[in-house]
N, C-alpha and C positions, 0 to 999 in steps of 0.2 A: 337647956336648949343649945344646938351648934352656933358656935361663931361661924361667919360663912366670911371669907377673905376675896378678895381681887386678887386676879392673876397677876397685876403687879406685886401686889405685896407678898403672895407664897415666892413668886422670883424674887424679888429681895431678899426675901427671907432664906433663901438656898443661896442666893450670893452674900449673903450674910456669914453663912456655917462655910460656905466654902473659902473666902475669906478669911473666917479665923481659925482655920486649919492651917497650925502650920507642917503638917506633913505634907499638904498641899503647895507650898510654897521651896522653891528653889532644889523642886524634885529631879533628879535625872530619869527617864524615861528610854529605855531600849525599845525600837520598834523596827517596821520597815516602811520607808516612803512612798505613799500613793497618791494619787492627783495631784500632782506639785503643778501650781502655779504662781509664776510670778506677774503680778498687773506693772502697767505703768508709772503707776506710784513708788514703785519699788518691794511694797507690801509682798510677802508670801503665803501663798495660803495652801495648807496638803495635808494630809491625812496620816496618821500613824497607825499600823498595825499589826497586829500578831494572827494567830492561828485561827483565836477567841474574840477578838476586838476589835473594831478602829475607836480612833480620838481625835476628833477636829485639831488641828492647829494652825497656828498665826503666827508669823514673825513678822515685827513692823521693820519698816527700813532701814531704819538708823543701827537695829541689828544683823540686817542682812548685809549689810554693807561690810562687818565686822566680820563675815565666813570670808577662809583662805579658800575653800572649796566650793565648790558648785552643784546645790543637789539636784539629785536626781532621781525619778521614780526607783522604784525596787534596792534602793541602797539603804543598806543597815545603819543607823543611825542612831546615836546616844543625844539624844533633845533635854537641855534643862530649861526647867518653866515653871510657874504656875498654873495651877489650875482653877480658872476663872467663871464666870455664867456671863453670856454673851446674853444681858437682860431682854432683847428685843425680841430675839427669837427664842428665850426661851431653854437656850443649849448650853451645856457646859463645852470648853475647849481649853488646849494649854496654849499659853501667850510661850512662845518659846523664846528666851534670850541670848543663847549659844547651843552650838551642835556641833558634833566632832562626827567623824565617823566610826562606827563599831568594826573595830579586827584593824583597820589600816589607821596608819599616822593621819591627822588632821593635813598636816603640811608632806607628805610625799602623795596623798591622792590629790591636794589643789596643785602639785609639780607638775604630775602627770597629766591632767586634766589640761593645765593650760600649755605643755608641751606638746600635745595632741594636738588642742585647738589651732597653735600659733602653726606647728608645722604641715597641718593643712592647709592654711595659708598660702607656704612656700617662704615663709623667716629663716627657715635654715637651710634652703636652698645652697648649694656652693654654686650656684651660676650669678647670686648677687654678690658675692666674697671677692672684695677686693685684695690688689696685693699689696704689700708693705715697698716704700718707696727704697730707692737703695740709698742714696744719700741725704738723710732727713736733714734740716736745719732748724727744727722747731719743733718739743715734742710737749702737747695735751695732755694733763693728768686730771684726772676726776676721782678725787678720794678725801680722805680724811688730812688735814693740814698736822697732826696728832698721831705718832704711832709710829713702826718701823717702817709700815710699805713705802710711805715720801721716802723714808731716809737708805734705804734699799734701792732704790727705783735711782736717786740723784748719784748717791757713790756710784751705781757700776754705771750708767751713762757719765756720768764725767770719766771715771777710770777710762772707759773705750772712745769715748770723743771727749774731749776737753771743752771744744768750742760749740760742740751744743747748749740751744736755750733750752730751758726748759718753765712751761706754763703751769702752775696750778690753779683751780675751780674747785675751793676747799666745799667738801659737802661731809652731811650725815652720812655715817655708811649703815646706820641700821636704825631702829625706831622708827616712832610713828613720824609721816610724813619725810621719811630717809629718799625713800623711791623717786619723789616730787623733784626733791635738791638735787640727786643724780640726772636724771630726765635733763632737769634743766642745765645742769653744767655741759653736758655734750652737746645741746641745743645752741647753748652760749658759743661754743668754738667753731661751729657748723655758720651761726650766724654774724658774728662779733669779731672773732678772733682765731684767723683761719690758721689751722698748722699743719705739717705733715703726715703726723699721727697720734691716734689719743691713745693713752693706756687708762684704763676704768679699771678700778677695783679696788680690792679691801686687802687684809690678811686674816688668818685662820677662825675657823670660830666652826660653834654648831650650826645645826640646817637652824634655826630660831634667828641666830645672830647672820646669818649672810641670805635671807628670806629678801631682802632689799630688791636683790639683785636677781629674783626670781618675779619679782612685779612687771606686767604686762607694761605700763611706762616706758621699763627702761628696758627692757627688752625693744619696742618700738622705736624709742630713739637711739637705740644703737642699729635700729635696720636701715634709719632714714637718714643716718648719718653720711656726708659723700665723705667725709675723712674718714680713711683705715681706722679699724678701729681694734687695740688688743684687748683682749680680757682677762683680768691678771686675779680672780677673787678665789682665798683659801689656800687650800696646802693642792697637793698636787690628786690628790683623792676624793677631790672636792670637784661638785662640776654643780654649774647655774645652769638659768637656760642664756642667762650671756651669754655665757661661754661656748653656744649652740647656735646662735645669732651674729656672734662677732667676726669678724674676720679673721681672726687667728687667735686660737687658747693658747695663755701661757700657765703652765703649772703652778709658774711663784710668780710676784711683784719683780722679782730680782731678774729671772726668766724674761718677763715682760718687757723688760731694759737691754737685755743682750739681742733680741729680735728684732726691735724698735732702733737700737742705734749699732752701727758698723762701728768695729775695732779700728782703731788708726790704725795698729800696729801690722790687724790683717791688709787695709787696706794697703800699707806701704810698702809691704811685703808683696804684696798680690798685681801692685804695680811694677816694682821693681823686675817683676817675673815676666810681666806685660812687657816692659820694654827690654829684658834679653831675648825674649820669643821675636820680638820684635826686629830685634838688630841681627840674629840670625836670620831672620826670613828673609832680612832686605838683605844680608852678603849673601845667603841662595841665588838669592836673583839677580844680585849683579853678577855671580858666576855662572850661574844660565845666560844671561845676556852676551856675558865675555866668552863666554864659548861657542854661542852661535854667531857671535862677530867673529872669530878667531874661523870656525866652519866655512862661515860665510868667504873668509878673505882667502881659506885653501881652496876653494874652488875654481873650475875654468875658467870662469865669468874673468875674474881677475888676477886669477895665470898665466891663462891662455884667451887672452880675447878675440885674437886673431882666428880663434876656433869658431866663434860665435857668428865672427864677422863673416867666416869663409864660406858657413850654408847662406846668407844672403846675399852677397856677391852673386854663389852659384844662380840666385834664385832669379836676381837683378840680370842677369847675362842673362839666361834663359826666357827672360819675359824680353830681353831685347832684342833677340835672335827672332823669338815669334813675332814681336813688331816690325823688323825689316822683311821679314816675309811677307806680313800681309801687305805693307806697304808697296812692295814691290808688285806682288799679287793685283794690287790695287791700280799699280799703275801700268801693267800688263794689260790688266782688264780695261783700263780708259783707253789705253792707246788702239788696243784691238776695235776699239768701239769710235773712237775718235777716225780711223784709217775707211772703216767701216761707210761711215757717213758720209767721208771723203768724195769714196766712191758713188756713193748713189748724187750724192754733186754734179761729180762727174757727168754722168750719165745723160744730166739736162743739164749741161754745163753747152750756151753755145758756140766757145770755144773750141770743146770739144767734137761736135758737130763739123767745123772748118777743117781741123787738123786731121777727119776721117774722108776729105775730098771735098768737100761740100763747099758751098758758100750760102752767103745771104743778101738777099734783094732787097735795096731800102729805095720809098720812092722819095720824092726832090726834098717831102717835108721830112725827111727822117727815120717815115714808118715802117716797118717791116712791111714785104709783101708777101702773103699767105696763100691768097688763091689765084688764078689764074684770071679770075673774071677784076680782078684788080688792075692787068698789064692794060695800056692802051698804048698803037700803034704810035712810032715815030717819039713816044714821051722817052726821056732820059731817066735810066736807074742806074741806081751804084750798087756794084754788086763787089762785098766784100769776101775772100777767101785766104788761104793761107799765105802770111807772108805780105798782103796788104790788101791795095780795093782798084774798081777801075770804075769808069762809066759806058755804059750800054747803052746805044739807042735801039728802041724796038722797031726791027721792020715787018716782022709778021709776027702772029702767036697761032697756034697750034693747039687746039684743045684736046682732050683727051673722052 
């Protein structure tokens, strides 16, 4: 007679045999990426597959966090996993623990990836790229307190300034948790301990050993840095995406010192030059001055001033000659006109009335006599004409 089993117990029982398969366990798998999603949780979950197949998988978080890379649908893909039975439903799936990508480096496709992303942005923009100061007094290191690049970095800044400070913010420059300590050193000087310029970096190593400096962190905090900031990591064949973010790439650590700090020797030099240009410009121009003083003093003005003086004169005499004219003119004209009114005076002057034969009849009170119906017989008038007056008695009148 058949045993007849529970559908739990045949799942068990396949996750039994697939569990102790160890060909099953820490298998690598070639495929291609399909419905990649990642949830909130972090979890991923996507599909592997070939021509003939898919294969559920899963990477939980704490391994997704562990990809340099960022998957993506349709990308070739090398997944190590087991292969497990997802008891609920019934399915088999691989729990995947690490993935690289198939044909490209793990770390030059997460380079590119996140140098795409960031420079979508606008991170490496040159219209955020500040300039370097020209006379620093303080300069920001962020690197390893251990190794050549400090002792590179200190010799050629003191060789070219003597009296520069110089600040270190010793960090990791690689391993786990290296990126964090970086971040934060530049974060430190931005906020704590302000200086003129940072230099950040390492010295040489593979893309593994300078991967630090390709962390989205420090890439960020060197965008949000307001101190200049140089990027000195590797040999000169070596490039981050610091060094794509920063203000200015220097090839070497040693580079990174020659940009960051002025030569004394140039700047003494470069003054001294300043002030012969200098004391030549200024004897130009006291010999431009002195020679249009010297122009100045050949001139009529103060050879001949009497020259100057003579068209005003003329001008002075001329405006004087038209004012006694009109003056005169003026006083021609009142006088014609004063003579003028004279006459018409005259005229009803009556004096002059007397002196043309005439006389005048005043009666006893004084008043002129005007009409005839005025005279009465026998009264006495004075009748004055030229030369004096007499008195008149009237014996008759005579009308007209």
């Amino acid at each position: 007679m058949a045993v007849i089993r529970s559908v739990s117990e045949i799942t068990k029982y396949i996750a039994g045999l697939l569990k102790n398969d160890l060909h099953l366990h820490n298998v690598t798998i070639r495929g291609e990426i399909s419905n990649f999603k990642q949830y909130a949780s972090g979890h991923c979950y996507f599909d592997l597959k070939d021509k003939e197949s898919i294969l559920k998988c899963v990477i939980w978080r704490s391994y997704a966090e562990r990809l340099r890379f960022r998957p993506e649908n349709d990308m070739q893909v090398l997944a190590t996993g087991s292969i497990e039975v997802y008891e609920r439903d019934g399915k088999y799936q691989c729990y995947v623990t690490r993935m690289q990508p198939d044909g490209v480096g793990e770390l030059a496709l997460a380079f590119e990836q996140l140098k795409e992303k960031l420079g979508q942005e606008g991170l490496f923009d040159d219209e955020y790229k500040q300039p370097l100061p020209s006379f620093p007094k303080t300069i920001g290191i962020v690197t390893s307190p251990t190794g050549a690049v400090l002792r590179d970095i200190y010799r050629v800044a003191k060789r070219r300034l003597p009296s520069i400070k110089l600040a270190l913010f010793p960090v990791q420059v690689q391993g786990v948790g290296a990126e964090q300590q970086i971040a934060a050193g530049i974060d430190f000087f931005n906020k704590n301990y302000p200086v003129d310029v940072l230099i950040v970096g390492r010295g040489g190593g593979s893309m593994e050993d300078l991967w630090s400096f390709n962390e989205e962190a420090v890439v960020r905090a060197i965008f949000r840095s307001k101190i200049p900031v140089i990027s000195a990591v590797g040999h000169e064949t070596d490039f981050t995406l610091a060094d794509f973010v920063a203000d200015v790439r220097a090839a070497t650590p040693s580079q990174a010192a020659e940009l960051a700090v002025p030569d004394i020797g140039d700047v003494t030099q470069r003054i001294k030059s300043i002030k012969v240009r200098l004391a030549l410009a200024a004897m130009a121009a006291i010999k431009e001055k002195r020679q249009s003083v010297e122009a100045l003093g050949r001139s009529f003005v103060f050879t001949q001033p009497e020259k100057m003086l003579e068209s005003r004169i003329v001008k002075i005499e001329t405006l004087a000659n038209k004012l006694n004219q009109l003056a005169r003119q003026l006083i021609k004209d009142k006088k014609q006109g004063l003579l003028h009114n004279m006459e018409k005076l005259e005229l009803i002057n009556p004096m002059g009335v007397i002196r043309r034969g005439y006389g005048i009849v005043y009666n006893s009170d004084g008043a002129i006599l005007s009409h005839i119906g005025d005279v009465k017989i026998d009264d006495v008038y004075c009748i004055k004409i030229e030369g004096g007056e007499f008195e008149a008695q009237v014996k008759s009148i005579k009308e007209e």
